[in-house]
C-alpha positions in Angstrom: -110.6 78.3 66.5 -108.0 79.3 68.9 -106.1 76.9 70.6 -105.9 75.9 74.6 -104.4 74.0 76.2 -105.6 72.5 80.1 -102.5 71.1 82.3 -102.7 70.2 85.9 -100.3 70.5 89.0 -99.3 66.4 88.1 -97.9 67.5 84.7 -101.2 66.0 82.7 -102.2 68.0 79.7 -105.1 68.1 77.8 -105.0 70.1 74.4 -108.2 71.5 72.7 -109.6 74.5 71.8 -110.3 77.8 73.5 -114.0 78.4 74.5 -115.3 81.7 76.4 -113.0 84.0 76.5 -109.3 83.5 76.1 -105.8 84.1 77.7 -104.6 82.5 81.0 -106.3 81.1 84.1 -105.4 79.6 87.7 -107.6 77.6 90.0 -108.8 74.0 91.8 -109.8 72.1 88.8 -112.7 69.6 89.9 -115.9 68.0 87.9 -119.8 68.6 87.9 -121.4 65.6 86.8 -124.7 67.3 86.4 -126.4 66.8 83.0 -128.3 70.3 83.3 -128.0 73.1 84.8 -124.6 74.9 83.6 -126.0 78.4 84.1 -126.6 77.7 87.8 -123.4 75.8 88.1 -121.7 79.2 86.8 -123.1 81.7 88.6 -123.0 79.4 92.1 -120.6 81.3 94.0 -119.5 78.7 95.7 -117.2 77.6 92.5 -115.4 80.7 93.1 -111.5 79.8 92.0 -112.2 76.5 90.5 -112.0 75.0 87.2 -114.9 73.2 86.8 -115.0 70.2 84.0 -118.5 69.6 83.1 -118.6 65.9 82.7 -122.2 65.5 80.5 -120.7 66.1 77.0 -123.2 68.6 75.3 -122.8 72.0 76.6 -124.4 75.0 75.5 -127.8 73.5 74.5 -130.1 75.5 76.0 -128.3 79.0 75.5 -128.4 81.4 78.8 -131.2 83.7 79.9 -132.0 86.8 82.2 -133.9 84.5 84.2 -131.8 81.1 86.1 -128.7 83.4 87.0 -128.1 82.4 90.8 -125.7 85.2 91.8 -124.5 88.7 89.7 -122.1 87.0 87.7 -120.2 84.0 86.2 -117.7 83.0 89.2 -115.7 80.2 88.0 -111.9 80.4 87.6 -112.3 79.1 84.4 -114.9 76.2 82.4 -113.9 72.8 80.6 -116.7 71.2 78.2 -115.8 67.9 75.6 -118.7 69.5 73.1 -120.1 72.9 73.2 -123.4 73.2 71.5 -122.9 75.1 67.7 -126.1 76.4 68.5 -129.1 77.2 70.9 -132.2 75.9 70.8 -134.8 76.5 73.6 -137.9 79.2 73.8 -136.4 81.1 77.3 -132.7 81.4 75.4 -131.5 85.2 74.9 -127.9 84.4 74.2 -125.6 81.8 73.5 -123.1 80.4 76.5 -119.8 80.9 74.9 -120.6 85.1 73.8 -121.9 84.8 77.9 -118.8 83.4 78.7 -116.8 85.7 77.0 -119.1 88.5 78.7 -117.7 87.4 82.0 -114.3 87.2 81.1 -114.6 83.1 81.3 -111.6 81.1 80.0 -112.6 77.9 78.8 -111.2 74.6 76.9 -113.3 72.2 74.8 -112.6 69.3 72.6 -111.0 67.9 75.1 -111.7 64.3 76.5 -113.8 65.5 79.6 -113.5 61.6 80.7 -110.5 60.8 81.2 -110.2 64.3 82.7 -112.7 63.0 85.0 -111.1 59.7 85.8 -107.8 61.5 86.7 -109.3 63.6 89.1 -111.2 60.9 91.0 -108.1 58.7 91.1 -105.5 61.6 91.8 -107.8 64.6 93.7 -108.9 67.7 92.6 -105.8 69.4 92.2 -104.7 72.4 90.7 -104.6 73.7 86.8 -104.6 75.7 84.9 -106.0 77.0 81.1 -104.8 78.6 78.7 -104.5 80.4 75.0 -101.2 82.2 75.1 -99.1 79.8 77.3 -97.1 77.0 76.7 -97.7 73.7 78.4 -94.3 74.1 80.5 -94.8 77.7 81.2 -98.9 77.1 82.3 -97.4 74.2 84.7 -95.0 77.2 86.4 -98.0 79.3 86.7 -100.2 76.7 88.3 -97.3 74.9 90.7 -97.0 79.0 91.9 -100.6 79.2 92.3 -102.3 79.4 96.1 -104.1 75.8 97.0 -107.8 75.8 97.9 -106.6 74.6 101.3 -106.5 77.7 103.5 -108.3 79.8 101.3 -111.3 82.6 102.8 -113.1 82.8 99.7 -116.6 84.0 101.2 -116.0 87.5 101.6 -114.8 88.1 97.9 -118.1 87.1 96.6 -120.5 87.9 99.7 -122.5 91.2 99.3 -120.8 93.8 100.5 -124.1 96.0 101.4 -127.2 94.5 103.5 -130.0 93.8 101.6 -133.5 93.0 102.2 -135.9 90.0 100.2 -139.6 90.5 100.8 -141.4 87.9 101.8 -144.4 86.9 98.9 -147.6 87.7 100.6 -148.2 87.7 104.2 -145.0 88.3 106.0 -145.1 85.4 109.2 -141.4 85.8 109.5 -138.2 87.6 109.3 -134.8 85.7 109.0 -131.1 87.1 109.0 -129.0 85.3 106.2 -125.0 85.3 106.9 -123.9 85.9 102.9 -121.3 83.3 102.4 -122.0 83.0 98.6 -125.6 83.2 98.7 -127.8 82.0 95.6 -131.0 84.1 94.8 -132.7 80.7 95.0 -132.6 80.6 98.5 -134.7 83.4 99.8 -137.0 83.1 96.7 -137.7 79.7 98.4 -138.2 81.3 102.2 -139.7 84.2 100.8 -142.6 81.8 99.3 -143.3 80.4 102.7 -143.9 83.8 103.9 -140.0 84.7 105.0 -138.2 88.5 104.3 -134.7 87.6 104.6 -132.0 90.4 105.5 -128.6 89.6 103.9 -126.0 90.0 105.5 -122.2 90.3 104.4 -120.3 87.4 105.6 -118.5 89.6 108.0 -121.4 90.2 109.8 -121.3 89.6 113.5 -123.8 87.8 116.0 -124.5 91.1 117.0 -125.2 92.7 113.9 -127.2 89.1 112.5 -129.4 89.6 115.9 -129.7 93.4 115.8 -133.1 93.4 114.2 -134.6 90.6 116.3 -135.0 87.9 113.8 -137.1 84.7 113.7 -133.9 83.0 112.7 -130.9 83.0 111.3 -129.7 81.3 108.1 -126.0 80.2 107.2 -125.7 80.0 102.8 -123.5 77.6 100.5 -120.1 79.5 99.4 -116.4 78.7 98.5 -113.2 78.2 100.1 -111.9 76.4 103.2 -114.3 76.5 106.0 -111.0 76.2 108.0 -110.3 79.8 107.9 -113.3 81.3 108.0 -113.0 82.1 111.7 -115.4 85.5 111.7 -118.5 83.2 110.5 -117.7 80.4 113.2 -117.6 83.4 116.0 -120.9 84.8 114.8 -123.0 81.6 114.7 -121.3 80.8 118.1 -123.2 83.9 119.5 -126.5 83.0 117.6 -126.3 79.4 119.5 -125.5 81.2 122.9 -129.1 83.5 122.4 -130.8 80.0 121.4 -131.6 81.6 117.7 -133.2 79.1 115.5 -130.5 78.3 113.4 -130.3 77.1 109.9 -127.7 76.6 107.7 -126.7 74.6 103.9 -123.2 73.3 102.2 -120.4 75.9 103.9 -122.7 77.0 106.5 -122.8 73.4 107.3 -119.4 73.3 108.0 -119.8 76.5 110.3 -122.3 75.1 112.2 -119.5 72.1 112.4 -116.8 74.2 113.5 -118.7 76.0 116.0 -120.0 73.1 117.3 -116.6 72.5 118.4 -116.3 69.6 115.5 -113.5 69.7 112.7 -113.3 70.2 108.7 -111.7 68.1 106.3 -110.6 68.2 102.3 -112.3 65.6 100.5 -110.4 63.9 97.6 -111.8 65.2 94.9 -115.3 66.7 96.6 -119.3 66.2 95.9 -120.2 68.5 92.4 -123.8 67.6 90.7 -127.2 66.9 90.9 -127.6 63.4 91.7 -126.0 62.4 94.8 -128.3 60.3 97.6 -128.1 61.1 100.6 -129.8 59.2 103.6 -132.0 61.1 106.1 -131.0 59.0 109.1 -134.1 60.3 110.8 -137.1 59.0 108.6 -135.0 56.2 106.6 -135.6 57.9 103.6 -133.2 58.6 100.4 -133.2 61.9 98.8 -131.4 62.6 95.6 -129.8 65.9 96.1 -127.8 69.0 94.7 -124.3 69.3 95.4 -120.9 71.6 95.8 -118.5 71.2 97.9 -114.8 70.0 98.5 -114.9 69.9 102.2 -116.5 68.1 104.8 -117.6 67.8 108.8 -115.5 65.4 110.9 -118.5 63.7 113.0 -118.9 60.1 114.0 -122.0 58.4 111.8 -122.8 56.0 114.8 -123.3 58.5 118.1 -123.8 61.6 119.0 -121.2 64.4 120.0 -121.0 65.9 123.3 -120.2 69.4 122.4 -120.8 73.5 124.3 -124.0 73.7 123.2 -125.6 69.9 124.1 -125.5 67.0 121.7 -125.4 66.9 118.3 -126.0 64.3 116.1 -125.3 63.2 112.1 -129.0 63.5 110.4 -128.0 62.9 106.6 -125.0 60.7 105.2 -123.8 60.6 101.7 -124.8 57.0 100.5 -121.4 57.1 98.3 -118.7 57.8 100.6 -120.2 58.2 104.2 -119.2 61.4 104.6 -121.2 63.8 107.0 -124.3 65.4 105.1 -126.4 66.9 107.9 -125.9 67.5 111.3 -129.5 68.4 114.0 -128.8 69.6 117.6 -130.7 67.9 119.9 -130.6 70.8 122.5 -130.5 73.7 120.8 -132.9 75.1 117.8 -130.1 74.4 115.2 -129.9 72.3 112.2 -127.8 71.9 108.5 -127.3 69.9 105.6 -124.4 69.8 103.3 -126.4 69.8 100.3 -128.5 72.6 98.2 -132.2 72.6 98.9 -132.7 75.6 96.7 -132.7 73.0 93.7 -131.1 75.6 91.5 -130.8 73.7 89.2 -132.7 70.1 90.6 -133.8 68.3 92.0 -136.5 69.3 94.3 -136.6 66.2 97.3 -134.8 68.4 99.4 -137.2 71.6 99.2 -139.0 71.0 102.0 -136.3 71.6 104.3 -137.3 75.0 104.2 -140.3 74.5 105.4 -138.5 72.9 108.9 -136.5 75.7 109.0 -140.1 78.1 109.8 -141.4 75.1 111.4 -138.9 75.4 113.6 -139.1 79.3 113.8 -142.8 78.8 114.9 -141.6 76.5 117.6 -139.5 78.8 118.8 -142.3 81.6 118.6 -145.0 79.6 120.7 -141.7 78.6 123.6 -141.6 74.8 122.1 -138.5 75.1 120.4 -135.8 73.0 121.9 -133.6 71.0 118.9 -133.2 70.8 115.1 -136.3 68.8 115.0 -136.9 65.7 112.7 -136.2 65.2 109.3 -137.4 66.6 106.1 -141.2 66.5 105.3 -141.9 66.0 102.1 -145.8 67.0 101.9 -144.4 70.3 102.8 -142.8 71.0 99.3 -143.5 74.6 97.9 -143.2 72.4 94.5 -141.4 75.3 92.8 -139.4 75.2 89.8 -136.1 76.8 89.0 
């Protein structure tokens, strides 16, 4: 085996040994404490420029298939696993991860101690690193203290779709959304096109103008990477999708655009929410949902009142039970409403599915002139109940 090395921005270096394709790689490096799911976690654009440490040990298990693939490709800056599977073993396999990785042009490090890895991240931040086959521990560190921080960064239109695209809906058609392409995952309209959705994508550029040009039901706002801070285009078109009362939907970075155009601010978390087990509260019904998770940035909102803001109050619906930080934010005067999380459940778990099913709810509101707010909370009886 070939050897890698790992070193972060702090001088801390891991050696190990090169897995997925090798040579040299640049980006955030932050953990995924999901125990499944590594496909989805790959091809999520939203880890676009990051080095993501998986932190369940076993990699590889279940091989890859044509089938769980969230986006067109692998998007990661590059892939740390402690021990990579020698070899598959599941009925849907067609391939193995490391010859997938190498497919993509993946750089990855195993053997390491994902661990303390871990441990340093959540005491120091995600920070950046880098990996490499070909480098030297000093000369990777020069590389990675050179490299461009994930504060500032516009990420979304390097992995948005650059064409507009249409998603039937699955039977009879009862509505038709416009979906802002931040870093869309195919889960997404799969789900809305269940409950009777065809969702246009949009590129990220997209104005209010061109999202409304059709006369959509509603509009949608997807997860993706980077810094929601400079992402000024999306915040102007969701600002003209409030201003024509457009029920409104958005998850994870189109969270943070509703926040910004809202009037609220973004922050960097210390080392960011990455898996498939964080609970979140729905502040509404007093439930706990255990939910899916990406993201190193957050909404600046206060937890105990709502915000006077252009476009009426607004109000936090979901909290992280970890860290209090902002998970969901619901309008209580205009048809608009988000959650930091990933209700797609690609991959797991499914509580938060049924906010979907709000977001036509709230399209059929707005259809029969009730519509007036982001409504109430998740309900759960609405669940499509399908897996990814």
């Amino acid at each position: 085996m070939t050897e890698a090395v790992l070193v972060l921005e702090d001088g801390r270096t891991f050696h190990g040994e090169s897995y997925g394709a090798e040579g040299t790689t640049v980006g955030e490096a932050v953990f995924a404490t999901g125990m499944t799911g590594y496909q989805e976690t790959l091809t999520d654009p939203s880890y676009a420029g990051q080095i993501v440490a998986m932190t369940a040990p076993h990699i590889g298990n279940t091989g890859v298939n044509g089938e769980d693939d969230e986006s067109r490709r692998m998007w990661p800056a590059g892939f740390v696993v402690r021990d990579p599977a020698r070899r598959t073993s599941n009925w849907r396999s067609t391939g193995s991860l490391d010859d997938e990785l190498v497919a993509h042009g993946i750089i990855g490090i195993s053997g390491i101690d994902t661990r303390a890895l871990t441990r340093h991240l959540r005491d120091r931040g995600a920070m950046r690193a880098g990996i490499s086959t070909e480098l030297n521990p000093g000369r990777l560190l020069e590389r990675v203290t050179a490299s461009e921080s994930m504060k500032g960064a516009d990420l979304a239109p390097s992995v948005s779709t650059t064409e507009a695209y249409v998603v039937p809906a699955v039977g009879e058609k009862r509505f038709t959304i416009a979906a802002l392409d931040l870093g869309i995952k195919t889960a997404t309209p799969r789900h809305l096109a269940a409950l009777g959705v065809e969702t246009h994508v949009l590129p990220s550029t997209a104005t209010a103008e061109e999202l409304l040009a059709a006369g959509p039901d509603g509009v949608f706002l997807s997860n993706g990477p980077g810094d929601p801070a400079a992402a000024d285009y999306a915040v102007a078109a969701v600002q003209g999708v409030l201003d024509a009362r457009r029920p409104l939907f958005g998850i994870c970075f189109g969270n943070q655009i509703l926040g910004r155009a809202l009037g609220l601010g973004t922050y960097k978390l210390r080392f960011g929410h990455r898996g498939l087990n964080q609970p979140v509260l729905d502040r509404v019904s007093g439930t706990v949902r255990v939910t899916s998770h990406n993201h190193g940035f957050a909404v600046d909102a206060p937890l105990d009142r709502p915000t006077d803001t252009p476009y009426g109050q607004v109000e936090v619906s979901h909290v992280g039970l970890n860290d209090d930080v902002v998970e969901g934010l619901r309008c209580l005067e205009v048809p608009a409403f988000s959650v930091q999380f990933h209700p797609e459940s690609a991959a797991g778990p499914h509580d938060a599915a049924p906010l979907f099913q709000r977001f036509v709810d709230l399209m059929e509101e707005a259809r029969a002139g009730t519509a007036s707010a982001g409504g109430p909370s998740l309900v759960v009886e609405h669940s499509t109940g399908e897996k990814n």
